[in-house]
C-alpha positions in Angstrom: -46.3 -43.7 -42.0 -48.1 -40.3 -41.3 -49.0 -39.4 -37.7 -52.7 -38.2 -36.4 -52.6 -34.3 -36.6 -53.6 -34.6 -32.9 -50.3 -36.1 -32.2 -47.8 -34.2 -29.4 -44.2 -34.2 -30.1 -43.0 -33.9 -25.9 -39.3 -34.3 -26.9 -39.9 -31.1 -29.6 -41.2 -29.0 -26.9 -39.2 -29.7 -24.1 -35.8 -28.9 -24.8 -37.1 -25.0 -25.7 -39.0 -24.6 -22.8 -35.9 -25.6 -20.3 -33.8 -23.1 -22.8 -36.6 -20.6 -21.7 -36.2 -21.0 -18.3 -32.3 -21.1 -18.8 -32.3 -17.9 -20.1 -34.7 -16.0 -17.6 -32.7 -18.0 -14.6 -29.4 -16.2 -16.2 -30.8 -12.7 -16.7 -32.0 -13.1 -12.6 -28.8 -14.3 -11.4 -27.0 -11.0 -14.0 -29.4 -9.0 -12.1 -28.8 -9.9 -8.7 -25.1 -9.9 -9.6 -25.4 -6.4 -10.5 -27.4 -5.0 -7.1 -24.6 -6.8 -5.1 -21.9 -4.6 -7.2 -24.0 -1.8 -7.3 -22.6 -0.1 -3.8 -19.0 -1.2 -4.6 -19.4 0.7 -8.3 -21.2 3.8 -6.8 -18.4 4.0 -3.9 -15.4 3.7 -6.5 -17.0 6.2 -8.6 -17.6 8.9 -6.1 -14.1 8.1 -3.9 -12.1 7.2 -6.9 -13.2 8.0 -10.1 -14.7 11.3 -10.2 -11.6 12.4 -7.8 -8.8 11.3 -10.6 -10.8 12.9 -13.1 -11.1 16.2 -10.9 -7.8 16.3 -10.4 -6.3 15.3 -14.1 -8.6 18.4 -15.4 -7.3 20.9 -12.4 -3.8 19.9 -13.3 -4.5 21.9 -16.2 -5.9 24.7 -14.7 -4.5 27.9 -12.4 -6.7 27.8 -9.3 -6.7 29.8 -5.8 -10.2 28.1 -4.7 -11.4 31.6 -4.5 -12.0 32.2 -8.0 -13.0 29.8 -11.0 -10.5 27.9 -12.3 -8.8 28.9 -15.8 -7.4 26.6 -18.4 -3.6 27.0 -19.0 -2.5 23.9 -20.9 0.5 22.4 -19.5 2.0 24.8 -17.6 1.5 23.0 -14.8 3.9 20.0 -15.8 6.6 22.5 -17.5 6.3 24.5 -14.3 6.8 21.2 -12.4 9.9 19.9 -14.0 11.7 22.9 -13.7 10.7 23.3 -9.6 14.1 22.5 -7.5 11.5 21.5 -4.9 9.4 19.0 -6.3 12.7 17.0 -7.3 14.1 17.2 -4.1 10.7 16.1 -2.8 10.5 13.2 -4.7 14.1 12.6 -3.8 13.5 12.4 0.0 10.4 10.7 -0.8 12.4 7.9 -2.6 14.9 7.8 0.3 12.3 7.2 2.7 10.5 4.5 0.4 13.9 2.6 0.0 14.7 2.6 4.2 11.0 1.7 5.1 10.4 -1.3 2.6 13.7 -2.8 3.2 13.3 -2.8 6.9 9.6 -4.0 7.0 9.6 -6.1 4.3 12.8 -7.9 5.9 11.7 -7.9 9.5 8.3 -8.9 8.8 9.2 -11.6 7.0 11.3 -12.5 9.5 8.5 -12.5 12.1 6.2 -14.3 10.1 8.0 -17.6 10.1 8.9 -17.3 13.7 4.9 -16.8 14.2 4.4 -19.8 11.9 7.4 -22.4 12.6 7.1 -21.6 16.5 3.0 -20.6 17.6 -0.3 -20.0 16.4 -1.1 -18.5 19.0 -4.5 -15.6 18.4 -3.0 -14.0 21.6 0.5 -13.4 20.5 -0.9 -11.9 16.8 -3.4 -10.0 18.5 -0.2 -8.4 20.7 1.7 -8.1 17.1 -1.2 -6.1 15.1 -1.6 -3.8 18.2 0.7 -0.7 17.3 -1.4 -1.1 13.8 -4.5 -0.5 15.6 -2.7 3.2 17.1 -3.7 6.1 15.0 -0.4 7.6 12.4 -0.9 11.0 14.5 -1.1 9.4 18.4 2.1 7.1 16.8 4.0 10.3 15.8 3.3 12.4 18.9 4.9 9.6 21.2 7.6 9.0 19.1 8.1 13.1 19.4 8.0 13.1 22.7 10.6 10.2 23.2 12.7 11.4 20.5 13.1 14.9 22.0 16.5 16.0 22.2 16.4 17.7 25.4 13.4 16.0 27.1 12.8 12.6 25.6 13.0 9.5 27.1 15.5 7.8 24.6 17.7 10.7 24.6 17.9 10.5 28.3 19.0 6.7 28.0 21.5 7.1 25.5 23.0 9.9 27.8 23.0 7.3 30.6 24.9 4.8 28.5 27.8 7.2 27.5 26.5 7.5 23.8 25.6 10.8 23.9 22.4 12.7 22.9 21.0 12.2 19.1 19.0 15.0 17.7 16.9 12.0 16.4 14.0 14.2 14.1 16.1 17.8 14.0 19.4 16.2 11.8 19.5 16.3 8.2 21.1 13.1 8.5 18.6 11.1 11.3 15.4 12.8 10.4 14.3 10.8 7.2 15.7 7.1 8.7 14.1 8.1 12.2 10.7 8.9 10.1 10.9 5.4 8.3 11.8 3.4 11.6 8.9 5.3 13.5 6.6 3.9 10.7 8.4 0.4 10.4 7.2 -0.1 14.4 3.7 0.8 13.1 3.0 -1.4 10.3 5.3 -4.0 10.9 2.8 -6.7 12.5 0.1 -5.9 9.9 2.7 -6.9 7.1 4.0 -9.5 8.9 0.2 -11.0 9.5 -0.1 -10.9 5.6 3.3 -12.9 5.0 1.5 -15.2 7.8 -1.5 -15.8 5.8 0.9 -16.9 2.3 2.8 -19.2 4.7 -0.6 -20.4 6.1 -1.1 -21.5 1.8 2.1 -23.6 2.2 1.5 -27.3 2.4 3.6 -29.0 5.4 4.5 -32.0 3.5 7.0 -29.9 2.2 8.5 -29.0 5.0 8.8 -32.7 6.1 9.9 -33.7 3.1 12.6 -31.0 3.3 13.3 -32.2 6.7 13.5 -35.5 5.8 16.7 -34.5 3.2 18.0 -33.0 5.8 18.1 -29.4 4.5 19.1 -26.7 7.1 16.7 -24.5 8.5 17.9 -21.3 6.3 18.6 -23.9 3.5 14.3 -24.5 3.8 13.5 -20.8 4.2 15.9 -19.7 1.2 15.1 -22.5 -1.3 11.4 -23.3 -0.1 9.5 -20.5 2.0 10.5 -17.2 0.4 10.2 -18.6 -3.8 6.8 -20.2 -2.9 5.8 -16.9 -1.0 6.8 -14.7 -4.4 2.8 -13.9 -4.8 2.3 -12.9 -1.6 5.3 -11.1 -1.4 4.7 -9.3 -4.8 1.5 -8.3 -3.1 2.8 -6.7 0.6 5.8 -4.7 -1.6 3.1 -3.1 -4.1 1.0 -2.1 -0.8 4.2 -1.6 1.2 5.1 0.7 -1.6 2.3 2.6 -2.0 2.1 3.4 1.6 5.0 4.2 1.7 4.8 6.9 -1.4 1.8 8.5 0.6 3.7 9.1 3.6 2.0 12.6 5.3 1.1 12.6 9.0 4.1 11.3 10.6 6.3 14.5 8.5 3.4 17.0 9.2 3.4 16.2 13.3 7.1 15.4 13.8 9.1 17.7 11.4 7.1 19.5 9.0 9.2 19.4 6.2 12.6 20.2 7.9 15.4 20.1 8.5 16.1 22.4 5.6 14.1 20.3 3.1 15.4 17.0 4.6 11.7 15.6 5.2 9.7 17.2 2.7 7.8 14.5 1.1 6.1 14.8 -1.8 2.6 14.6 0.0 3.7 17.4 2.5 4.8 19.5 -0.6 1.3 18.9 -2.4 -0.3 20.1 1.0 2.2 23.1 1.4 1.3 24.1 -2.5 -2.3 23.8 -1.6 -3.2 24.6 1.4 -0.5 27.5 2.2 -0.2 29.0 -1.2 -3.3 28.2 -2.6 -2.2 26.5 -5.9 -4.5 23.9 -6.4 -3.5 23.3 -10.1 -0.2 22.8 -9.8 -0.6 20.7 -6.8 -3.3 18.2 -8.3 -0.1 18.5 -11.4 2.0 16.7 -8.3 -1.0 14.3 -8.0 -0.8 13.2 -11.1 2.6 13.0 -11.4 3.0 10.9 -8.3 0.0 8.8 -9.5 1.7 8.0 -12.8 5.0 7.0 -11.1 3.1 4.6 -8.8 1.1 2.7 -11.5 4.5 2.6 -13.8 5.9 1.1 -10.3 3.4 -1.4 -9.5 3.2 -3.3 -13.1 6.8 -3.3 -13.5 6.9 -5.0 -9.9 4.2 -7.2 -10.3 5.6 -8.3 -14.0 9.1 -8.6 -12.7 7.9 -10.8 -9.4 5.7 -13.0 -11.8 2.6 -12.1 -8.8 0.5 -13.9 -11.0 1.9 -17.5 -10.8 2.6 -19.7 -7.7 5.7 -22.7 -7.4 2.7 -24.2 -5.6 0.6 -25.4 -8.6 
């Protein structure tokens, strides 16, 4: 049976218009997905970006910042791993990584569950992130002034206990452990309020349930809280690591690099090659060096912590 030539197929048409209107509703929402990334793209490439890729091609360069900079290959590097200084700046640097990680990621965690099994208070975290609100250099000029061996404050205490003075920041031996301490104070509530947060993630039935067993209190943190806090944990020792690699101010105000090399960082020793001996090149070499050594760090972490799977699923 043939249909009138007049006749209107709705159930044709329809389907193609709403795939019209499909489409144009995607390319809006691509569009507005695109302004709303727009400022975060611009700021990575300016801050980020164009700065790696600045300093990857000075690397390769000899440069005073008084003249134009001239291509010389990889000196730079050769230079660099023949340099007695840079190795015994990444040295200390490592020393001071090792002693600040272990004691903030250890005492954090250990004041994250006391903030989490005993109060909630916004009060008593408020009182925790507060030396993390203090600026690096305020924070290192106390702890100079306390530290003092002849004038400061702890040194007179110790004296009045019958342990004798310390020369805290002027020994070989206290000046890289007194740095790390000084900067374990600082950031300890921050990291401890980011443990806080995974625990937060932590359903309490499996406390109770724990509880209920009648598993010991270390028995729950050991076999429950710290494997089901691996993610978050992978996450504050990458940024605890990281931080710790870029450690500056607190050398540059307290000891500037001494006591005979004892606190000269790698950051201090890019700053010293730059800014006193105006060798840019081979200090953006440092850069890159350093930068390669932390992105090698940070996926062998986060592979070997498995930061992307949770017990919790």
């Amino acid at each position: 049976m043939r249909l009138p030539a007049s006749t209107v197929l709705p159930v044709a048409t329809r389907p193609a218009a709403r795939t019209v209107r499909g489409v144009g509703w995607r390319q809006r929402e691509g569009l507005a997905a695109m302004a709303f990334l727009a400022p975060a793209a611009l700021g990575f490439g300016a801050f980020f970006l164009w700065p790696t890729l600045r300093a990857l091609y000075l690397s390769l360069t000899d440069w005073d910042l008084l003249s134009p900079p001239t291509l010389i290959g990889f000196d730079n590097y050769v230079r660099l791993a023949q340099d007695p200084l840079f190795w015994n700046a990444l040295g200390v640097t490592a020393e001071y990584v090792v002693l600040n990680i272990g004691s903030q990621t250890i005492l954090a965690l250990g004041l994250a569950v006391l903030l989490h099994r005993l109060t909630r208070s916004m009060v008593i975290r408020s009182i925790v992130l507060l030396p993390y609100l203090i600026p690096n250099v305020v924070v290192a000029l106390i702890f100079l002034w306390m530290l003092d061996f002849n004038l400061g404050v702890s040194n007179e205490v110790l004296e009045w206990l019958g342990v004798g003075r310390i020369p805290f920041l002027s020994s070989e031996a206290w000046a890289i452990p007194t740095i790390a301490g000084i900067n374990t104070w600082r950031y300890l509530g921050h990291t401890a309020l980011l443990i806080f947060a995974g625990l937060q993630a932590i359903p309490r039935e499996v406390y109770e349930a724990a509880a209920i067993d009648g598993a010991s209190e270390w028995r729950i943190f050991t076999r429950i809280t710290v494997p089901l806090l691996r993610p978050v944990l992978a996450l504050v020792l990458v940024l605890t690591m990281i931080g710790s690699f870029q450690i500056f101010d607190t050398v540059a105000v307290t000891t500037r690099g001494g006591p005979e090399n004892a606190t000269r960082v790698l950051y201090y020793y890019v700053f010293e090659r730059a800014f006193n001996q105006y060798d840019f090149g081979y200090a953006a070499a440092i850069c890159t060096v350093l930068m390669v050594i932390l992105a090698a760090i940070t996926f062998v972490r986060l592979r070997l912590m498995r930061a992307n799977q949770s017990d919790l699923s």
